[in-house]
C-alpha positions as CSV (number, residue, x, y, z in Angstrom):
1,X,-14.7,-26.6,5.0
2,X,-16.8,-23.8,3.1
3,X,-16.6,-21.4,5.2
4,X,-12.8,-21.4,5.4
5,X,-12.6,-21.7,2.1
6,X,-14.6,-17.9,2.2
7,X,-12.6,-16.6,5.1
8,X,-9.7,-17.3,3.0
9,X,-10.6,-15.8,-0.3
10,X,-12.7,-12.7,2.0
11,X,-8.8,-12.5,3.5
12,X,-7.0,-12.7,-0.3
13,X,-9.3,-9.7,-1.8
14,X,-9.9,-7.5,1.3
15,X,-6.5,-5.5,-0.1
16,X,-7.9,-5.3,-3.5
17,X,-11.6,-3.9,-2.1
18,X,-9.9,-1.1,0.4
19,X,-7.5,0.0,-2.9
20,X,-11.3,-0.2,-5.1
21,X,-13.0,1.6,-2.6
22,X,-10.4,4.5,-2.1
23,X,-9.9,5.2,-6.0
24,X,-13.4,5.1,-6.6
25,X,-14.4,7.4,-4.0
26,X,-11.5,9.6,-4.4
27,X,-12.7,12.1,-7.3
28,X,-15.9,12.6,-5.5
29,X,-14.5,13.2,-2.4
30,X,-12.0,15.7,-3.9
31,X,-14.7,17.1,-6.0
32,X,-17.0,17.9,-3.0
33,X,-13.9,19.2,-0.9
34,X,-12.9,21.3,-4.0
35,X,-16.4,23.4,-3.8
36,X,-16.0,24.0,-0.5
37,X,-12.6,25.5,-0.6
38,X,-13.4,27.8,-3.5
39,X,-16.5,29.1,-1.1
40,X,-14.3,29.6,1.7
41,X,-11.9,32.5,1.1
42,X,-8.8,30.7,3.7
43,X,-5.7,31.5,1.5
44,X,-4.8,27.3,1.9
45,X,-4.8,25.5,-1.1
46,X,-6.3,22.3,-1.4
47,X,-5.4,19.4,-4.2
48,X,-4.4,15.6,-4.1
49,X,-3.5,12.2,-6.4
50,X,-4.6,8.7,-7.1
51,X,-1.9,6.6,-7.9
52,X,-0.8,3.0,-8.1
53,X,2.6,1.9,-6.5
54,X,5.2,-0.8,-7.0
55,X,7.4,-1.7,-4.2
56,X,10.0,-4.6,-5.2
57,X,11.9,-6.3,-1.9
58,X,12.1,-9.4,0.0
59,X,9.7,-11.7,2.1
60,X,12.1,-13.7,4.3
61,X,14.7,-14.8,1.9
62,X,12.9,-14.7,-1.5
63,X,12.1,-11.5,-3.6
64,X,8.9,-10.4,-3.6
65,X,6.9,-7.5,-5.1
66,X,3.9,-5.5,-3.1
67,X,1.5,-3.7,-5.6
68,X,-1.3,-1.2,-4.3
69,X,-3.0,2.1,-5.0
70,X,-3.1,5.4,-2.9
71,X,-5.7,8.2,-3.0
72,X,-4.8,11.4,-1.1
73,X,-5.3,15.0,-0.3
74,X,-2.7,18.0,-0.9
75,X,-2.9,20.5,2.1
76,X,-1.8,23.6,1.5
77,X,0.8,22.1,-1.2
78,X,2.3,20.7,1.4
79,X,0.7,17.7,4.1
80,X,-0.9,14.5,2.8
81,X,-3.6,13.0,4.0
82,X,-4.7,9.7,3.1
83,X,-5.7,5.6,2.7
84,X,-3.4,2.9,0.8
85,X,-4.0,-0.7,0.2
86,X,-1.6,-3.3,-1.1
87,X,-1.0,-6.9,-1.5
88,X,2.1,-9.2,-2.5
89,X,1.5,-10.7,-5.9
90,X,3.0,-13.9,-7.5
91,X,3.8,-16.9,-5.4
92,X,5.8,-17.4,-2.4
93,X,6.5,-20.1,-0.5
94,X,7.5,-20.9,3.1
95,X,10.6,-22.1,3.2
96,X,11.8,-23.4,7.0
97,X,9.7,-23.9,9.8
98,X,6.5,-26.3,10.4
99,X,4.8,-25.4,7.4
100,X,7.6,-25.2,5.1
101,X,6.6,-25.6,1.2
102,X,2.8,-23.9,2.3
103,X,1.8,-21.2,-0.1
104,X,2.3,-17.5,1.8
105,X,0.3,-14.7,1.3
106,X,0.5,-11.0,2.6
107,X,-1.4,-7.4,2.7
108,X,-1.7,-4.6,4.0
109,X,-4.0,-1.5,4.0
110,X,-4.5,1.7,6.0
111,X,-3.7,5.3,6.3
112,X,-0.9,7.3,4.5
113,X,0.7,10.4,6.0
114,X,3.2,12.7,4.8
115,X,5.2,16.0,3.2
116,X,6.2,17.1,-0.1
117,X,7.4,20.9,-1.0
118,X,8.5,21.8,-4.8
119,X,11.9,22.3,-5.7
120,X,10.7,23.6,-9.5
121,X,7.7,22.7,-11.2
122,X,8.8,19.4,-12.3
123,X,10.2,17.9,-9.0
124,X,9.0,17.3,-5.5
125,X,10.4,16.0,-3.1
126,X,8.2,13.5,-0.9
127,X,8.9,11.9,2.9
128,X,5.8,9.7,3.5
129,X,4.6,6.8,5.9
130,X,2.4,4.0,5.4
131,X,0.3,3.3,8.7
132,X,-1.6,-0.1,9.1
133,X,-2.5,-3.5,9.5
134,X,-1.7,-6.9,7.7
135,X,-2.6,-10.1,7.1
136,X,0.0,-13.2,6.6
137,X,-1.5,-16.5,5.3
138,X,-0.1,-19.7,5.0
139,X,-2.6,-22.3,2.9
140,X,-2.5,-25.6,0.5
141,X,-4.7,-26.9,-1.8
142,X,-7.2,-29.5,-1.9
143,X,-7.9,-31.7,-4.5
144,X,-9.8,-29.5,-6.5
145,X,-7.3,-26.4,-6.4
146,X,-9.5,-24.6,-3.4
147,X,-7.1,-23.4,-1.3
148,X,-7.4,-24.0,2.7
149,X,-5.8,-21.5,5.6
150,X,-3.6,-23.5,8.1
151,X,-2.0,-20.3,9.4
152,X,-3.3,-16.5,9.8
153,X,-1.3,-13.6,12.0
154,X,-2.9,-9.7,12.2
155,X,0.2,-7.8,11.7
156,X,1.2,-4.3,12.1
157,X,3.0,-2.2,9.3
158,X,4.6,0.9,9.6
159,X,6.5,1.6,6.2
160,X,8.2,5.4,5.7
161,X,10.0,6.0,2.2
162,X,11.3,8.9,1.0
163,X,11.3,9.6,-3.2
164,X,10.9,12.3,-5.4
165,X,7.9,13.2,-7.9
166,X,8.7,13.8,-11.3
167,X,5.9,15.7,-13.8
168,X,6.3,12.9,-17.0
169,X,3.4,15.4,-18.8
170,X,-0.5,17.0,-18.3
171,X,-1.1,16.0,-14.6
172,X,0.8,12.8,-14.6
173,X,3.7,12.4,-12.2
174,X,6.1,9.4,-12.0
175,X,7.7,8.9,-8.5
176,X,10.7,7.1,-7.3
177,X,12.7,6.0,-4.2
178,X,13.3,3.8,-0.9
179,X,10.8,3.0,2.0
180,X,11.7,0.4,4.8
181,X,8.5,-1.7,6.0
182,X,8.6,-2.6,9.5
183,X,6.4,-5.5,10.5
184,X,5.0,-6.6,14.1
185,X,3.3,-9.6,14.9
186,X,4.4,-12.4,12.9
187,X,4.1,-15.8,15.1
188,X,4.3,-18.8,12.3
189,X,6.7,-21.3,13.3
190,X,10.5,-20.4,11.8
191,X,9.4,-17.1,11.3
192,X,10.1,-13.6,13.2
193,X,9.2,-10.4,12.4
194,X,12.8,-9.6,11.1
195,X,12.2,-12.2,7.9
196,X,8.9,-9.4,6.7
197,X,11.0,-6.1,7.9
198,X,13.1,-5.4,4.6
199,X,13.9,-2.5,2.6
200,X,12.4,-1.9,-0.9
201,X,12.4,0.6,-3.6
202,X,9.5,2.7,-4.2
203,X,7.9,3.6,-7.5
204,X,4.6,4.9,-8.2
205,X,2.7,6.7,-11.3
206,X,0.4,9.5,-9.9
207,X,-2.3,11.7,-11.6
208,X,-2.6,14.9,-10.0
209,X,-5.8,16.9,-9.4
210,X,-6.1,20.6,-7.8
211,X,-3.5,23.2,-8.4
212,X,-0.3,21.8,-9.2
């Protein structure tokens, strides 16, 4: 009973720690990639962002919200190159199926890919595409409040979105738009992967580093 009680809560935070991991490591990686590119006379132009994103939709038939964090490199003003994390927060519960009323759980983390060009200096355009895996959880309590896994699928995510940046002020940027998650995997009793593939908007608050 204690260890699923840790494979649970190592499943709940794993989002959380990829997100942590990426922001933290994000200004010295940029920092270090910065130095190189001033020493290297290539004409490219390197910069990037660490941001935090909001993406309000639906899980099955219930509204849901996904929160995360990106950090990212610029190339050549133009490519992005990065990691994302995320994770549904508040509660949601399954509602058909064998494990109906079960508390439901889902995140996601991998890579980020994309484009964004400048239409003035104040608005960008960006198409980009989340690239990764998930994990869906079904649990209950015990008697104590510990809560137990009676259901865990590895799930594929593929979510592209197009928004545009706007500069708010300094090196702050606000962004805003639509992205469509598309989810693979899902084999919980009542459930298909059409229930987790939904539409959402997409906004995110991004701080800038590099030439902007």
């Amino acid at each position: 009973m204690f260890s699923v009680k840790l494979r649970y809560l190592a499943i709940m935070n794993r989002n959380y720690l990829f997100v942590s991991i990426i922001l933290s490591l994000y200004g010295s990686v940029l920092s270090g990639q910065e130095e190189i590119f001033q020493q290297a006379d290539t004409g490219s132009s390197y910069s990037g962002f660490a941001s935090v994103f909001v993406i309000p939709t639906s899980l099955s038939e219930q509204n849901a919200v996904y929160m995360g964090g990106i950090g990212s490199v610029i190339i050549s003003d133009r490519i992005i190159v990065g990691g994302y994390g995320m994770r549904k927060t508040g509660k949601t519960y399954a509602d058909k199926g064998a494990l109906n009323g079960k508390m439901m759980s889902f995140g996601s983390a991998g890579l980020i890919g994309g484009y964004t060009f400048p239409i003035t200096k104040r608005i960008k355009p960006v198409f980009q595409c989340f690239a990764g895996w998930a994990g869906l959880t079904l649990s209950s309590t015990d008697s104590k409040g510990y809560a137990i896994t009676e259901a865990f699928n590895r799930l594929g995510v593929i979510s592209p979105s197009v928004s545009v940046d706007f500069n708010l002020f300094w090196s702050l940027w606000l962004s805003a738009g639509f992205e469509y998650m598309f989810v693979g995997g899902v084999s919980i009793d009542g459930y298909s992967d059409s229930d987790f593939s939904k539409p959402g908007a997409y906004i995110s608050l991004k701080l800038m580093t590099g030439d902007q």
